[in-house]
N, C-alpha and C positions, 0 to 999 in steps of 0.2 A: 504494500500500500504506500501510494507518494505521500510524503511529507506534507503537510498542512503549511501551505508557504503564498497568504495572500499579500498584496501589494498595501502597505498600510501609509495612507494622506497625513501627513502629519502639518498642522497650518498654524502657524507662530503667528501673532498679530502683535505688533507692536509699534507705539509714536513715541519719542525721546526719553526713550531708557537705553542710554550708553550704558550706564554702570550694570545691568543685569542683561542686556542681549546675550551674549556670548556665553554667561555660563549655559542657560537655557539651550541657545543652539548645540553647542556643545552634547547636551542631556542628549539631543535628538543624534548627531551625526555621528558620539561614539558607540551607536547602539550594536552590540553584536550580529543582529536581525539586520541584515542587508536590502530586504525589499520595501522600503518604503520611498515615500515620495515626498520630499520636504518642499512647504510652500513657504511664504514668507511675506506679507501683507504689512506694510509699512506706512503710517498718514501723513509723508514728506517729513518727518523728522529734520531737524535742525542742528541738533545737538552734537553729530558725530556717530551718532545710531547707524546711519545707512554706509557710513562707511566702512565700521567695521562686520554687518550683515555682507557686505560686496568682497570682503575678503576671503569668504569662504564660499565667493557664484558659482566656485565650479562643483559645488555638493549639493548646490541647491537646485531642485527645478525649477521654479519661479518665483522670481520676486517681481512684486507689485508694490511699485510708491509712489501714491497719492492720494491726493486729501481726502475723506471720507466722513460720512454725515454720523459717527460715535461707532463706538466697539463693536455695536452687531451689524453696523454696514460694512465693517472691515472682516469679520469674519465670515459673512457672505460673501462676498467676493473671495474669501481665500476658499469657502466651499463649492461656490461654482467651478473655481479652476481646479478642482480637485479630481484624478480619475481613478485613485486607488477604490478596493473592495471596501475597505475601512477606514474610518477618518478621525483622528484624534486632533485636537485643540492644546498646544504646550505654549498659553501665548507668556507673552517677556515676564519675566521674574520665577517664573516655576520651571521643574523642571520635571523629566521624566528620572523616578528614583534610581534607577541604575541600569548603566552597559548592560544587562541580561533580560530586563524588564520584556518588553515587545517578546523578546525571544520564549521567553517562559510563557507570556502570557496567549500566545498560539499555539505552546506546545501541549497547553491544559487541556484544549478539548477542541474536536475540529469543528468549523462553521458553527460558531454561534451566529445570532442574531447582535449580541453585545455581550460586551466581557468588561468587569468592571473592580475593582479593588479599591483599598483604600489609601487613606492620601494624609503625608506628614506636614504638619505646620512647619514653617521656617521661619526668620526673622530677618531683617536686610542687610544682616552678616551672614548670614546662609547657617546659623544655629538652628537645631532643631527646636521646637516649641511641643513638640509630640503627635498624638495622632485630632484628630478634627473632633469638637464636641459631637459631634454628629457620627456616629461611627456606621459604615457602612454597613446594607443591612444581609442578613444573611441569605436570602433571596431574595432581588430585585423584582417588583413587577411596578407598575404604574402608580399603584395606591402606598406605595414606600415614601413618596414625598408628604403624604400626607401632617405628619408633625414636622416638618422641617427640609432638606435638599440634603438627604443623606448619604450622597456622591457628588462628588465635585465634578466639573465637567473635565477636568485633568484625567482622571481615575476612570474617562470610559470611554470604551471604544465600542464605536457602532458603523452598521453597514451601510454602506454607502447609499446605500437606494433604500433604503429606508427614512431617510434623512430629506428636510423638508427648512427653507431659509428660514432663518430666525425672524421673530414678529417684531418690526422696527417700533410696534407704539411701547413698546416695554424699552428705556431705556436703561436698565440695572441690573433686571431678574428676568432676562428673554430666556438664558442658557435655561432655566428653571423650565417654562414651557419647550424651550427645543426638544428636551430628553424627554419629557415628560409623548409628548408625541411621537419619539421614533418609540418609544418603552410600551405604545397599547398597541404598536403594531406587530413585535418583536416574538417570537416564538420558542427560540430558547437562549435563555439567558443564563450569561455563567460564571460564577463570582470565584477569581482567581484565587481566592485567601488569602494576600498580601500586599505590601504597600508596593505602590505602583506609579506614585505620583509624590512630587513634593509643592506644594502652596505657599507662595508671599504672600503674607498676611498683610490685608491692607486692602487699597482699590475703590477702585469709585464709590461700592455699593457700600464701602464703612465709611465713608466721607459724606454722604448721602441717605444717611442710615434708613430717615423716617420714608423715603421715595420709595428705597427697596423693597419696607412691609407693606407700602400700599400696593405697590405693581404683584408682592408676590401674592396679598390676598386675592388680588384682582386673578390671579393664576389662579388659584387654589380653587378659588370657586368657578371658575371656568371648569376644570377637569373634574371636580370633585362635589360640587351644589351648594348654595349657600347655607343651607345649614351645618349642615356637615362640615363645613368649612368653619363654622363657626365654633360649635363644638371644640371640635379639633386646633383651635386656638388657644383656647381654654386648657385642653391639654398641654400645647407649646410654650403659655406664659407660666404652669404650674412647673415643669421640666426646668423652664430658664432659669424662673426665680430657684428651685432645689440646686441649683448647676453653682449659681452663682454662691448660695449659700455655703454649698458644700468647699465650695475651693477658697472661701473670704475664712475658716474655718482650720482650712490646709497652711494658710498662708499666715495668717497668724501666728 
């Protein structure tokens, strides 16, 4: 039986982060797994960004730099130019957690629909912070986001055609509906059991805090009904408030 060796989209999105491009890229081009296809979506950066992305064009299949109407018009674009099987999002400051990652993560089980693991906090010395309050959940299906976005878009890989552009009126918590839409179409889904992904802590959506709960309720109850929705809010602020407690507690 041939080896399970699909072509995986890898699409970096990034506008003037010199200081975090390259480790990032790096995460992607040391990867052992040879078959993927690295994109690179850049919003004309200024800073030096694009110049050290051009130092490594000849690993890249395409780079695109130009100005773009916010993060999910630039991740569209980097998904339309995309023609791998599967398609992974590592945009600037995260990285893929290790050389072996991809490679393991296709060796676990052939064609899935999505394959997904969990994902380490870092800090913007590249320290570890540990794994996400949100710990991925043991099996994925659509109704898994329900108290909260309990995979990071880093941490998953999904197939190509199942994959549908992000909705521009969200500008914070689109990724939240993206997945949430390729996941009611998916038929098997397959949780790798390890960390897969590492996350900069930080980002529009902590800068913008109150934006992102409104857009993600406005998700929630899109996929999920508004009561239900509600409910289960009630459950996310009792979890928050114990979280917080518990580590105000730890840290004492």
């Amino acid at each position: 039986m041939a080896a399970f060796n699909p072509v995986l989209s890898v699409i970096t999105i990034v506008y003037n982060n010199a200081r975090d491009i390259e480790r990032t890229m790096l995460s992607v081009l040391n990867q052992s797994y040879t078959n993927i296809e690295y994109i690179v979506v850049d919003g004309a950066s200024t800073d030096g960004t694009l110049e050290i992305v051009k130092q490594y064009g000849n690993r890249i299949a395409k780079l695109i730099s130009e100005k773009d109407k916010g993060i999910y018009d630039a991740m569209n674009k980097g998904l339309a130019a995309a023609t791998g099987d599967y398609v992974l999002f590592m945009n600037s400051g995260d990285e893929i957690y290790s050389p072996e990652t991809v490679a393991h993560i296709f060796a676990s089980e052939p064609d899935a629909d999505i394959y997904y693991g969990e994902t380490e906090m870092i800090n913007d010395e590249g320290q570890s912070l540990g794994r996400r309050r949100h710990k991925a959940p043991e099996q994925f299906t659509f109704r898994s986001f329900k108290y909260g976005m309990s995979i990071s878009h880093q941490a998953i890989y999904i197939k190509r055609n199942l994959l549908e552009p992000y909705d521009m009126q969200y500008q914070l918590s689109s990724d939240i509906d993206w997945i949430l839409r390729a996941a009611k179409k998916a038929k098997k889904i397959v949780n790798v059991k390890q960390y897969v992904a590492k996350y900069l802590v930080g980002g529009m959506s902590k800068k913008k805090h109150r934006q992102s709960l409104v857009e993600r309720f406005d998700i929630m109850k899109k996929h999920y009904g508004l009561i239900s929705t509600v409910l289960n809010h009630v459950v996310i602020a009792f979890n928050l408030g114990w979280y917080w407690l518990l580590n105000r507690r730890t840290n004492d």
